[in-house]
C-alpha positions in Angstrom: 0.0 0.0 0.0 1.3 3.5 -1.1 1.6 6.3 1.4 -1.0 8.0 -0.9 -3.1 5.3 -0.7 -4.6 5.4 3.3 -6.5 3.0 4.9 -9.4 5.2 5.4 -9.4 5.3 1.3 -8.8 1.4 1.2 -12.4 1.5 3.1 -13.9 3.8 1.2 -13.2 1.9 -2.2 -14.9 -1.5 -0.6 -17.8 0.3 0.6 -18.6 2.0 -2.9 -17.8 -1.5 -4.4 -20.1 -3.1 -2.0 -22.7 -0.3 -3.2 -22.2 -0.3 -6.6 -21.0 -3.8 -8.1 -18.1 -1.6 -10.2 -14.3 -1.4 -9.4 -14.4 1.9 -11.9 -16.8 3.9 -10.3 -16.1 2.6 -6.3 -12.0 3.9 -7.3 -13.3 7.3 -8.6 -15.2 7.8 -5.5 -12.3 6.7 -2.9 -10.3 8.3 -5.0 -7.5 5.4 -5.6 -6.8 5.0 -9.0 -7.7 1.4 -11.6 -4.2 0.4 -11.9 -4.0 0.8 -8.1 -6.9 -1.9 -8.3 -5.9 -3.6 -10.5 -2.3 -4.4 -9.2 -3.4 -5.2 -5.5 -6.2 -7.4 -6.9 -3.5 -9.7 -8.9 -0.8 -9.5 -6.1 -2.5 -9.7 -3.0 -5.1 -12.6 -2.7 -7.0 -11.2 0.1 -7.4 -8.0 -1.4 -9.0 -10.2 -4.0 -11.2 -12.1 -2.0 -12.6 -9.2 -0.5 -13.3 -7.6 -4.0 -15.1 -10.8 -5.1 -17.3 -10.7 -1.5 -18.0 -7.2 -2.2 -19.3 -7.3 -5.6 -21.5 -10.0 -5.2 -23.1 -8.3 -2.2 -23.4 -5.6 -4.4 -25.3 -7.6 -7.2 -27.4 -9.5 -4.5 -28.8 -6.0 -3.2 -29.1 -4.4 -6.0 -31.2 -7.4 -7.9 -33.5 -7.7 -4.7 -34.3 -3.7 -5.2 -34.9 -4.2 -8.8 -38.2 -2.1 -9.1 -36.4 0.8 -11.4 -33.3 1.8 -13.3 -32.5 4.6 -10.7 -29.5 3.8 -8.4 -30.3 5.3 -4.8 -29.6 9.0 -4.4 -26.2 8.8 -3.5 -25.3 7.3 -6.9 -27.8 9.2 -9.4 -24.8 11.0 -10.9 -21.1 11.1 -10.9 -18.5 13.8 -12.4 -21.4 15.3 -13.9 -22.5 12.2 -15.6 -25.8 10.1 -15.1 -25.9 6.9 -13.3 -28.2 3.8 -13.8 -28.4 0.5 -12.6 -27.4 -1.9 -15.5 -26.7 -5.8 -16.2 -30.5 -7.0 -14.9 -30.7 -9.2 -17.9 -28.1 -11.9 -16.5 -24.9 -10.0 -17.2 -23.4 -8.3 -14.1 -25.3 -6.2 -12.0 -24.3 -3.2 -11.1 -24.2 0.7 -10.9 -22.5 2.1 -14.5 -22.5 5.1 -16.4 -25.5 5.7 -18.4 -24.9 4.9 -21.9 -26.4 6.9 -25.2 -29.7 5.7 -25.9 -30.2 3.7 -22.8 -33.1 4.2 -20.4 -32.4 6.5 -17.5 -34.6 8.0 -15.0 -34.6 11.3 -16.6 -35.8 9.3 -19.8 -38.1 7.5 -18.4 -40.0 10.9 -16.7 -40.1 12.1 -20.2 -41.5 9.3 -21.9 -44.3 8.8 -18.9 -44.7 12.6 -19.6 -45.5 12.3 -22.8 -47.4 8.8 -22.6 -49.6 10.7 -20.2 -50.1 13.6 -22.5 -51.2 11.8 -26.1 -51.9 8.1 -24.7 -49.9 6.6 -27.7 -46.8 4.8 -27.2 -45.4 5.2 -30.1 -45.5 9.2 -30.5 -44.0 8.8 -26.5 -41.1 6.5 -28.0 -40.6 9.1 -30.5 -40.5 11.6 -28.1 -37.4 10.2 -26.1 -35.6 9.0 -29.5 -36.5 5.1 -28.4 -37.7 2.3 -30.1 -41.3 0.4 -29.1 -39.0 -2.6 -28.7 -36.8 -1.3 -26.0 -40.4 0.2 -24.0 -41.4 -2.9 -23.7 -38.4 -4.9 -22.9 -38.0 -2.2 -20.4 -41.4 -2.4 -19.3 -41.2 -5.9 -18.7 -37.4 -5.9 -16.6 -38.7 -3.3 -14.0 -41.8 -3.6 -12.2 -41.6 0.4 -10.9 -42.1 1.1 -14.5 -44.7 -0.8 -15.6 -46.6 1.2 -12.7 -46.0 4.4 -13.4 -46.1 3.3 -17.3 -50.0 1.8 -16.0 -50.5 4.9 -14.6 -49.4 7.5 -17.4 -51.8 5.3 -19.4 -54.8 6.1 -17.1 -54.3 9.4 -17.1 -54.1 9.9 -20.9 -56.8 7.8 -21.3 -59.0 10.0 -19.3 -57.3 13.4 -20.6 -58.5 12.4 -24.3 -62.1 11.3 -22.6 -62.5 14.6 -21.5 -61.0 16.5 -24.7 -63.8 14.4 -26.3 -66.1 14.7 -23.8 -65.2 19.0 -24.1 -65.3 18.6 -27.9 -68.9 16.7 -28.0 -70.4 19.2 -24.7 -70.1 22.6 -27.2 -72.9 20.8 -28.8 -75.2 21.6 -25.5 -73.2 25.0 -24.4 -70.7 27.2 -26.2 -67.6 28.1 -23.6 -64.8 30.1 -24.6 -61.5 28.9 -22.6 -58.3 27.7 -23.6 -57.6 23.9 -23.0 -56.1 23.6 -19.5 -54.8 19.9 -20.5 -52.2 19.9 -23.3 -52.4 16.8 -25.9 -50.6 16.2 -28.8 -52.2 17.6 -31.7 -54.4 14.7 -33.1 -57.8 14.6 -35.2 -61.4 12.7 -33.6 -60.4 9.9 -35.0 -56.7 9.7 -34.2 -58.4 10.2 -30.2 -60.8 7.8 -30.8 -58.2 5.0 -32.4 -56.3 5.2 -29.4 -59.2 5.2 -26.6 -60.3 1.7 -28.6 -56.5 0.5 -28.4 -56.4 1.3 -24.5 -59.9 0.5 -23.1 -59.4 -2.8 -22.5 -56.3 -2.0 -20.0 -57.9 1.3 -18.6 -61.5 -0.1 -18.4 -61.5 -3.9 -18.8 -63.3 -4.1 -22.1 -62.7 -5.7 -25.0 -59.6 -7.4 -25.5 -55.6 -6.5 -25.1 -52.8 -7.2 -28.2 -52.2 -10.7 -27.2 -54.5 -11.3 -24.9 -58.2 -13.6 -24.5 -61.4 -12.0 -24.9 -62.6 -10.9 -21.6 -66.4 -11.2 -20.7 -68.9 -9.3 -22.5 -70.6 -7.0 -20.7 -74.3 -6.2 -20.5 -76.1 -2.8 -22.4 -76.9 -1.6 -18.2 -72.8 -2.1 -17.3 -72.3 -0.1 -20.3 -74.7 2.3 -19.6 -73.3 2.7 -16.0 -69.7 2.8 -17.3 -70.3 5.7 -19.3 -72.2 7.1 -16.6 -68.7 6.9 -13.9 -66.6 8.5 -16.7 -68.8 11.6 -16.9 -68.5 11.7 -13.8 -65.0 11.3 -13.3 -64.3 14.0 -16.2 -67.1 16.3 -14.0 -64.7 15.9 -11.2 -61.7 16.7 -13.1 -63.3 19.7 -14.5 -64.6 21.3 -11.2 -61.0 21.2 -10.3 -60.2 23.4 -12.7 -60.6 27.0 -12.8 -62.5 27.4 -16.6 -65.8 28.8 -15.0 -68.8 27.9 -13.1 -68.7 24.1 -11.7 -71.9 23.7 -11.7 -73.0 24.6 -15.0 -69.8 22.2 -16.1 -72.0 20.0 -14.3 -75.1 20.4 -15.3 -73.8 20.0 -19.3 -72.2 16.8 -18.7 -75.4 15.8 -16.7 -77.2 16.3 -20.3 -74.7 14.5 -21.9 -74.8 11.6 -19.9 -79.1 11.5 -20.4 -78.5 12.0 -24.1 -75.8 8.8 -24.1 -78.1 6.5 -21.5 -81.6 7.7 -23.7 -79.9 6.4 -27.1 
């Protein structure tokens, strides 16, 4: 051991490696250099030992935690560069630089962003600079994402229900306001492709890609079903501060007896 090399930095290189699963980045952060690693690890086999016990600690924790590609706090970022945890798919675990066109949490915000926005996968793909193929081999690898990905779904679902909803209500009441939800710009039928493509997921009817036909439902569950979602849009309206609530109200109300009266 070198004089520049302390024991206190010795510790601090283990406990990053324990951490992280990566001899690069645990050096960097004890500041010890590679080739200081790399010498004691082929000339001292203790040293060795102890590397080996530290890094599969570190893949054992971090595949137990594996619910999202976002290292802990301490290691989101290092030197200025992003951090992710990588190697889920049977290669090494462990805490690495983030790689171009690799998923990161920052990509991931923006893609849930946008799949919340325009309920379309493949416009959300597009708006990160991913393929559809790598969404949904990521999907699949981390269970946090599928959530939030769930989630993002729901809420675009509904925000194009009520831009329709808002769209088909001018029919009843002219109101002159500015869109409070922002969507992608899309035609009737562009909304109303992907509502048909999502309703089986969002509302359990019909039948997901890949999937078996689920029970049909009855003309009264339909009727009802409808009935919730004006209600949930009248909710999501009254929130908002576009006028009167209750005359919001009251024009979805003669929606919904238009819809239930055929």
């Amino acid at each position: 051991m070198t004089r520049k090399t302390s024991p206190a930095r010795v510790e601090a290189f283990f406990r990053a490696l324990a951490e992280t699963g990566n001899q690069t980045i645990a050096a960097e952060r004890a500041r010890v250099s590679r080739s200081w690693v790399c010498l004691h690890q082929s000339a001292d086999p203790d040293f060795r030992a102890r590397m080996v016990t530290a890094i599969d600690a570190a893949k054992a924790r971090l595949r137990a935690q594996a619910t999202g590609v976002g290292p802990d706090a301490k290691w989101r970022a290092q030197d200025g560069e992003e951090l992710v945890v990588r190697g889920t798919n049977g290669r090494r675990t462990q805490i690495a630089r983030a790689r171009l066109k690799q998923w990161t949490p920052r990509v991931e915000a923006r893609f849930l962003k946008a799949l919340s926005a325009c309920c379309n996968v493949k416009a959300a793909c597009r708006a990160v600079g991913l393929s559809q193929a790598s969404a949904y081999n990521h999907y699949a690898r981390w269970s946090d994402f599928a959530k939030r990905w769930e989630a993002a779904l729901e809420e675009g679902y509904l925000r194009l229900e009520m831009a329709l909803f808002d769209h088909a209500g001018r029919a009843f009441e002219v109101r002159d306001y500015e869109p409070d939800i922002p969507i992608e710009p899309m035609t009737v039928d562009d909304a109303i492709r992907w509502l048909g493509l999502h309703q089986a997921r969002v509302h359990k009817i019909g039948k997901r890609p890949g999937r078996p036909w689920r029970i049909r439902r009855t003309a009264d569950e339909v009727f009802e079903s409808i009935a919730r979602k004006l209600d949930r849009v009248a909710q999501w309206q009254e929130r908002k501060e576009f006028g009167d609530p209750a005359a919001s109200r009251r024009t979805l109300d003669r929606g919904a007896k238009i819809v239930r009266d055929g």
